[in-house]
N, C-alpha and C positions, 0 to 999 in steps of 0.2 A: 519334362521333355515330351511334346508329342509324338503320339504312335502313328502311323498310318498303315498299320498292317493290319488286314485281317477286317471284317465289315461292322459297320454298327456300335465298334465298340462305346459304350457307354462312357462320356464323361471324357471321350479322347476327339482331337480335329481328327475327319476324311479329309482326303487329300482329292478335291473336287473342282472339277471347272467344268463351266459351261459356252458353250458356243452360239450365239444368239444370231440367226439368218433372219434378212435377208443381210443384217448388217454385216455377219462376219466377225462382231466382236468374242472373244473369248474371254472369259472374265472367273477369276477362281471365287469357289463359292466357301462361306466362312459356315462353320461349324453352325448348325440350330437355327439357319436362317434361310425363309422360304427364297423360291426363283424369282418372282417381281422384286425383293428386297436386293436378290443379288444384280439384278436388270439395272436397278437404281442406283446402286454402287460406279458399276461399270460406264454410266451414263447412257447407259441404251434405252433408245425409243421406244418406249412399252410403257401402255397406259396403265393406270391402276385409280382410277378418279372416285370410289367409294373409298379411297384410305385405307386398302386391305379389308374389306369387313365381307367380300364376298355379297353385295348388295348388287354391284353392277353389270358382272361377268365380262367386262371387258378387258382381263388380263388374261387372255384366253390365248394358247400356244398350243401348237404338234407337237408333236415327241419325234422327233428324224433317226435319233440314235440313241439308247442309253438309258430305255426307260425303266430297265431292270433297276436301276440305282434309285429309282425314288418312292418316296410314301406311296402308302395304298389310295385310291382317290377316298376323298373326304361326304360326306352327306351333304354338305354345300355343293362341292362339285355337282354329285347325282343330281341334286335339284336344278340347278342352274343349266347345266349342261344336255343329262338327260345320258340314257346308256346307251346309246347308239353311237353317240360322240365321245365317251369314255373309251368305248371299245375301237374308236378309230384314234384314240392315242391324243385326245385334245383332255387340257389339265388347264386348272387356273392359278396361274403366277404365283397366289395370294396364299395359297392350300397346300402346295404342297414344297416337298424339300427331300434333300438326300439322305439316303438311309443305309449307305455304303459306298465305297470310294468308286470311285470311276468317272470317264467322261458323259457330257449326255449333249445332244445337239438339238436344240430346237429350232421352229420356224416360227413366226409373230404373224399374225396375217396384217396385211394394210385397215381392217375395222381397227386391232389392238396397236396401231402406233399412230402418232400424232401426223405423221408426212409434211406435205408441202396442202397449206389451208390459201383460199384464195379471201386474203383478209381488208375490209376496206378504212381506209386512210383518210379518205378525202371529207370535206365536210361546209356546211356554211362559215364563212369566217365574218367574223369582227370589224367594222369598219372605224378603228382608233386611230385617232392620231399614236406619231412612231418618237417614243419617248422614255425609251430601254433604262433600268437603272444600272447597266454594265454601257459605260461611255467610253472614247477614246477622245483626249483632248491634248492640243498641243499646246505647252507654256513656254515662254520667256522666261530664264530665268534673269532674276532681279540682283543687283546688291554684287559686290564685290568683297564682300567680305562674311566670316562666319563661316562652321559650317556647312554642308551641302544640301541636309536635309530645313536646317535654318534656312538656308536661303529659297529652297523648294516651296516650303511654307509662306515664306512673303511673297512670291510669286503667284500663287494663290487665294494673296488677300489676306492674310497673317492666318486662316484658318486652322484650326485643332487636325494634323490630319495624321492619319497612321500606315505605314508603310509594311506590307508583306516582307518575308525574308527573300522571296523572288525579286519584289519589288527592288529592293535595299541594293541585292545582288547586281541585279540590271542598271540602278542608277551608280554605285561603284565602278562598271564596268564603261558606262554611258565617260564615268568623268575621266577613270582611265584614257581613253581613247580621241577624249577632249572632243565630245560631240553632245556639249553641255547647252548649247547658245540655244536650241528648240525641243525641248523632250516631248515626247511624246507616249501620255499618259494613259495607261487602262483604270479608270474608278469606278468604284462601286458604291457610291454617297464616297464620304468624308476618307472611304479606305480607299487605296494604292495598291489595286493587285498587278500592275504589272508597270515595266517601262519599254515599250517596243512603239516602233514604226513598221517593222512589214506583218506581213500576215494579215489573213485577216479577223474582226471578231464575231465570233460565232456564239449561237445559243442553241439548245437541244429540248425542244418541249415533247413531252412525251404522256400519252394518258396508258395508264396503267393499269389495264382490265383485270377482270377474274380469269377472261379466256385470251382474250386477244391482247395485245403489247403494240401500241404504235406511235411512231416518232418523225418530229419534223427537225432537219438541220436549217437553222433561221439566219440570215446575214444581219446582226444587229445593228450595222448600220444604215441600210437598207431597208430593215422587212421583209426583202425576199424569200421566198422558200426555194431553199439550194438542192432539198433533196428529203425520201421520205423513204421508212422502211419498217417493215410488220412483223411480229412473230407472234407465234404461239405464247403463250405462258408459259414456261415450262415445268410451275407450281402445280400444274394440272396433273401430271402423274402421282401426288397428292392426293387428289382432291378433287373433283370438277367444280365444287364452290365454294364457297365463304366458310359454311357449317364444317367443310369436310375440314380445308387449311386450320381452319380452329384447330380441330380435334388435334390432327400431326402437330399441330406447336405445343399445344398442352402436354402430348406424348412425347417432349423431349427435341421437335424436329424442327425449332422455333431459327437456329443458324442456320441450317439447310435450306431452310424454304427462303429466307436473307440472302444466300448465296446464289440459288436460283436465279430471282429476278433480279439480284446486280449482274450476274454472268448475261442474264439478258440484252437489261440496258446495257452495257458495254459493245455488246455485237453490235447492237444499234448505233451506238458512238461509233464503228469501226465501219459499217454499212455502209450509214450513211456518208461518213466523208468519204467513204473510196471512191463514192458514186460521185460527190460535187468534186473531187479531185484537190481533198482540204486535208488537214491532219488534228488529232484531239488535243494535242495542248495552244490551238485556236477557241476552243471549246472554256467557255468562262463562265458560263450559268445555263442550269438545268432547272425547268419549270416541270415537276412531276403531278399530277392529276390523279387518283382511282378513289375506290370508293375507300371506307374507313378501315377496314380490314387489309386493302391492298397499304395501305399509308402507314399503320402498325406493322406488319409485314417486315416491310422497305426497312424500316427505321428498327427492325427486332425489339419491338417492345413487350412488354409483357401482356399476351393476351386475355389473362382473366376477367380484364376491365369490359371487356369488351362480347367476350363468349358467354358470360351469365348477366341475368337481369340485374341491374336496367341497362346493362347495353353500353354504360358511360365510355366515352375514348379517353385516352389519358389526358388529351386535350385537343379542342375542334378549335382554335386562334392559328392564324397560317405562323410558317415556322423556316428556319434556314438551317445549311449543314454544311460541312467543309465538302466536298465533295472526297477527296481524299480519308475523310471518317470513316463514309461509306464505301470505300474499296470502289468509287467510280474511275470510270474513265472520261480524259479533259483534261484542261490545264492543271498545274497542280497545285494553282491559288480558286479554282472553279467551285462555285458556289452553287448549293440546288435550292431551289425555293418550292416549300409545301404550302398549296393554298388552303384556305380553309376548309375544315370541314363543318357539317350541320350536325351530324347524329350518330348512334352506334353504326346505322346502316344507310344512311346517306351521305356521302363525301364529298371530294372538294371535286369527282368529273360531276356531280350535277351541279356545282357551282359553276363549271367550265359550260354546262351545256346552257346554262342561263347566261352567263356572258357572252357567248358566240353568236343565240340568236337573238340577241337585244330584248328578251321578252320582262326585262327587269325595266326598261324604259319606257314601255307602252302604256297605256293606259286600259289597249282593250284587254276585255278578260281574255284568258289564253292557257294554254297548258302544255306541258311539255313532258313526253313518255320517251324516258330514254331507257328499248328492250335489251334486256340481258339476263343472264344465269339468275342476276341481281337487279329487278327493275325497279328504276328509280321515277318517279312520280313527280314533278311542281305542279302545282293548279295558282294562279294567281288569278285576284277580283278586287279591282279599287287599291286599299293599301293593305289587302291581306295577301299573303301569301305561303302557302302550307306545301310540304313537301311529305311524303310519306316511298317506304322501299317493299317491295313486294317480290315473296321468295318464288320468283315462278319458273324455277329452277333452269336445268340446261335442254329439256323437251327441246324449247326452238333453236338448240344450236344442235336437233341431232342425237342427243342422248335418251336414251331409255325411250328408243325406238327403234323395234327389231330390225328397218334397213335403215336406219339414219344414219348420219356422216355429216360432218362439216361442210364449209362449202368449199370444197377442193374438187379436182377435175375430175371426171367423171360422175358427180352428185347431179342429181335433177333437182335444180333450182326453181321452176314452175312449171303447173299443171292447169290444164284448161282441158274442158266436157266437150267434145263435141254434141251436136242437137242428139243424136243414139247414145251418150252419156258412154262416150268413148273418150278414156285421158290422153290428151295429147300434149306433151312435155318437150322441155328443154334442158339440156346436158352440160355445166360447165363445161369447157374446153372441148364440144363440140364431139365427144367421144361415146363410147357405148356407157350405159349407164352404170353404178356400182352401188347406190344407195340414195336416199332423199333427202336434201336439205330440211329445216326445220319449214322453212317460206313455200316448200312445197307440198308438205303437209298439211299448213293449213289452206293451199290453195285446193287441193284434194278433197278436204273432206269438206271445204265450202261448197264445191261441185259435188259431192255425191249426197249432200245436206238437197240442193235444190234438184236434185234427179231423182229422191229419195228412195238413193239406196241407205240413207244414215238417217233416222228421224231424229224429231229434235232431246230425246235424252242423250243421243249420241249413242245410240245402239242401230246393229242394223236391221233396219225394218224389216217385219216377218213376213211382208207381201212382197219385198224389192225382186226384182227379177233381175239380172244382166249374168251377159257370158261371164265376167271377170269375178263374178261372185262364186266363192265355191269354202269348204271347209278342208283346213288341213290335214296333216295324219291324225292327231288328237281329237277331230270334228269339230275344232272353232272355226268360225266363220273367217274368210278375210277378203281382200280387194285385190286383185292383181292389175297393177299399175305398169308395169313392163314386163310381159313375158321373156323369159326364160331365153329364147333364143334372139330375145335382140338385146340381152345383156353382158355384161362382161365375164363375168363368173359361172354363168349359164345358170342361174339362179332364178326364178319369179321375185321381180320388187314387190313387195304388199305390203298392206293397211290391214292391221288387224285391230280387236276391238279394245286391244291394252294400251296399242298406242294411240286410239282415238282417245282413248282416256287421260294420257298424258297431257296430249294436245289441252283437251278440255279443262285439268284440272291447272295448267301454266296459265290459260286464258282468264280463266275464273278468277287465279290470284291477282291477276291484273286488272282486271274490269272491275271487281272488289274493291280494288285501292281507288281506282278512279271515283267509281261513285261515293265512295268515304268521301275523297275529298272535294268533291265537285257540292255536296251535301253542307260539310262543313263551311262550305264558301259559298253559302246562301246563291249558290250556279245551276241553271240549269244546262246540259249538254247543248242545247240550239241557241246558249247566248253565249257562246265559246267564239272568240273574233277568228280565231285560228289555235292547230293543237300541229304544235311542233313533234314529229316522231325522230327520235335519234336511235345512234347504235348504228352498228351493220346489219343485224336482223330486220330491226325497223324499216333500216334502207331497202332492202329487200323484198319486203313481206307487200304483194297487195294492197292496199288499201280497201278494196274493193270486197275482198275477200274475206279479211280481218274483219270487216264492218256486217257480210256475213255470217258471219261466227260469234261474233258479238264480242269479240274482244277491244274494241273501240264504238262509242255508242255512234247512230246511226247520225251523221247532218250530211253537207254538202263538202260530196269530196275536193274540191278547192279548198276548203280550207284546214285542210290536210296538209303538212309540208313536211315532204320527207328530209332533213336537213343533213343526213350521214354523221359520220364524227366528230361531232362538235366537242365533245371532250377535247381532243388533240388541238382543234382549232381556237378552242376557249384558253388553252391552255400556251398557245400558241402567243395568243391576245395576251395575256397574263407576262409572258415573255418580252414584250415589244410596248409595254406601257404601265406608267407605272400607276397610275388614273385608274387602270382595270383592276392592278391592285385594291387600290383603295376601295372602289367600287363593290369589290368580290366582299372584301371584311364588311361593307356593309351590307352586301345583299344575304351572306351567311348568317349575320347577324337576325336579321328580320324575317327570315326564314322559318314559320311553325312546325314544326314536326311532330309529325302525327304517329304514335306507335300504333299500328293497324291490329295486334292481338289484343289491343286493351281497349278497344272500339267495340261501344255495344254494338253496332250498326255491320261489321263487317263478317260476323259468320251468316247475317241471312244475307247479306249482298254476294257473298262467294256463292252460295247454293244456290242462287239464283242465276248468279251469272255459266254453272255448268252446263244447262239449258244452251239448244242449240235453236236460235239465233241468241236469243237471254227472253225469262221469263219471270213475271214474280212470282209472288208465294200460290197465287192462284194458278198459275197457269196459261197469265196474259201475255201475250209478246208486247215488249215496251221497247223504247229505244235507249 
């Protein structure tokens, strides 16, 4: 029987709850387990995206009430935090836990929860012919005898055909009611998931990010797009990427992070129809996209295949599922269809983002960077085609940088110098500022690169002079990008020299993977016909800027096309034709994959590419 009297006792439950503000939730905490463990219990909005391991300090709370009840702060904490902010009662979720009974209330600040992120959807689409394999046909039935499912069949053409228990149900009911003379069928090939005349038929394509989650409600008879809706991940209180989600699945959290993102896509099923003014058992097939990690995930497969060298997936050949296996929401004969994937770390959205922008048709050479936590890489030339994934982490969404934030309202989204190398920004949702997009950063330190307050190692130069340069309490140097009283917090936004490093070492992985594979594909960068940039980030970022920085080598910004989420729309395509199908298993197929750590070529193309604009081994600027 458990005790609850008396403190600490050893080897007994406290009798402990917590109250987590601004939400208000109250959530009782279980015996030996830290505060973000109990945040995650409770479902409350509190980030933890190193996985516990105290790497990222971003499960960072006040203490309101209660703080007598918990561990002493931990040597993580003092590092992370520092004691000025111990002593003002801020603790990390990950660290600490109760050490005798009692209530405690904390506050999360808006840096430690996910909020409302302004997430983009939109994207180049696919120009297919509309030739859905979820059809609605009307038969005649045949024959006076026999029968109903006999006769359904000669109707048909004597065809092999197999009927759902929906199916079966509907057409019993159909003949009950003697409204036999025109059925009107839902097929799927040769199968019968449905017998209905109203409603209508709907399809749900959705690309499945590391960070972001976005979905289109599609009219399959039509094509139309009825309606669209975005969210966060919310595997990310996990993890902020791939390596992390590994680790939690490894560690036993392999259903949880499963549960996650179908509780996701569900909201999306529910979203989006409230928005077209439809309902989910209209909903007959789901077209899912992400990368190979998100697709093992999805499907709770066993990670090892995938978390240790080489990387294999359980299997990259596209795939289908009841949708009801996976606890979806839809009809409840609704089918999901997985497209191919390429590699351990390239998936079926760079398959989406190659079918969206036709760059698997062309003949000019071409390449396609679609930016994220996980960026994924094609370079195509004649009849080769290589793709390779470069870890260049969540830097440009914001992370592990001291004012970065997603791109939710109040974030400065871009930065521009004036001729005095004065920054002058823009604020989503037109509000006092609160931290810096990832796109804003590197628009930052492209302008303070050509003011040169930042030289090219990406330090700041020892001559720079400006107002906005000054040394914090500790005497690092940093930039102050919005003063203090024209912010929301009353805080100075600044650039210090950990996050120019950030910036540098995300871009490095990136321009890395490019010139591997531009190298492999006997390419040089100025015979590039066009370089498609996808993702949100992408969409976002500069061009001008990026090029810069040298994180995209230097041609003619025309042929730059920023195309937005081609993922969703690739995925979309995949949804509304069955030709895209076929297409995808063939472009998957012939698809080189390049593992970039087993490249003699890419640790001097990374160090190279650190160099601000990029430089080689000499010290030449090249493009």
């Amino acid at each position: 029987m458990d005790s609850h009297d008396g403190e600490g006792n050893a080897g007994r439950s406290l009798l402990t709850h917590v109250t987590f503000l601004p939400e208000g939730k109250r959530v009782r905490s279980d015996s030996g387990e830290d505060i973000l463990a109990t945040a995650r219990r409770g479902n409350v909005d509190f980030l933890g995206p190193c996985a516990g391991r105290a790497l990222c300090a971003r499960c960072v709370f006040r203490v309101v009430k209660g703080g007598q009840h918990l561990s002493e702060a931990t040597t993580d904490e003092r590092l992370a935090l520092g004691e000025s902010q111990i002593a003002g009662g801020y603790r990390l979720g990950c660290r600490c836990r109760f050490v005798s009974e009692g209530d405690l209330t904390v506050f999360i600040s808006s840096q430690s929860r996910l909020g409302t992120s302004a997430l983009l959807s939109e994207g180049t689409e696919a120009d297919e012919e509309l030739d859905p394999c979820v059809v609605r046909t009307r038969i005649p039935i045949v024959g006076v005898s026999g029968g109903w499912i006999d006769r359904l069949s000669k109707s048909l053409g004597g065809e092999p055909i197999a009927l759902t228990e929906q199916a079966l149900r509907a057409l019993t009911r159909a003949v009950g009611e003697e409204k036999v003379e025109n059925l009107m069928l839902v097929k799927r090939g040769r199968e019968i998931l449905d017998v209905r005349s109203e409603g209508r038929l709907l399809g749900l394509a959705v690309d499945l990010g590391t960070t972001k989650v976005a979905g289109y409600l599609v009219d399959l008879e039509d094509g139309r797009t009825l309606s669209v809706a975005t969210e966060v991940n919310p595997q990310i209180v996990y993890g902020e990427d791939v390596i992390a989600r590994l680790t939690y699945a490894l560690g036993g959290g392999r259903d949880e992070l499963q549960a996650k993102v179908v509780e996701c896509i569900n909201s999306m099923v529910e979203k989006t129809c409230i928005a077209a003014g439809m309902a989910p058992p209209d909903i007959y097939e789901l077209v899912i996209v992400g990368n190979t990690v998100m697709h093992h995930l999805l499907l709770n497969l066993e990670p090892k295949t995938i978390a240790y060298a080489p990387y294999a997936p359980a299997f990259t050949s596209s795939t289908e599922a009841k949708g009801a296996s996976l606890r979806l929401a839809g009809n409840e004969e609704c089918r999901v269809f997985l497209p191919p994937l390429v590699a351990g770390y390239v998936g079926s959205d760079a398959v989406a983002d190659v079918m969206a922008t036709g760059m698997h048709k062309s003949a000019t050479p071409s390449m396609l960077v679609d930016i994220g936590t996980n960026t994924e890489i094609v370079v195509k030339n004649s009849g080769t085609c290589l793709a390779c994934s470069a870890a260049s982490g969540p830097a440009f969404e914001g992370a592990h940088i001291a004012f970065g934030m997603r791109a939710a309202t109040g974030a400065i989204d871009s930065v521009k110098f004036s001729p005095d190398a004065e920054p002058v920004y823009t604020v989503i949702g037109g509000t006092k500022p609160r931290g810096l997009t990832g796109s804003a950063v590197v628009d930052a330190l492209a302008g303070m690169f050509e003011a040169g307050i930042v030289d090219s190692r990406g330090t700041f130069a020892a001559d720079a002079s400006s107002r906005r340069l000054r040394r914090d309490g500790t005497g690092r140097r940093e930039f102050v990008i919005a003063d203090k009283m024209e912010t929301e917090n009353r805080a100075d936004i600044t650039l210090c020299q950990g996050d120019i490093r950030e910036i540098q070492l995300a871009k490095a992985a990136i321009r890395a993977g490019i010139d591997v594979l531009l190298k492999r594909a006997g390419l040089e960068a100025k015979e590039l016909g066009v370089v498609y940039v996808a993702g949100a980030f992408g969409f976002f970022l500069n061009p001008a800027s990026a090029m810069k920085l040298g994180l995209y080598p230097e041609m003619e910004l025309d042929r730059v096309r920023m195309v937005g989420n081609t993922a969703v729309t690739g995925a979309k395509a995949l949804l509304l034709s069955k030709e895209v199908r076929s297409a995808a298993d063939r472009v998957a197929a012939e698809i080189e994959y390049v593992e970039l750590a087993n490249d003699a070529d890419f640790r001097y193309e990374f160090l190279n590419a650190m160099s601000i604009p990029y430089s080689d081994a000499r010290g030449r600027t090249v493009s």
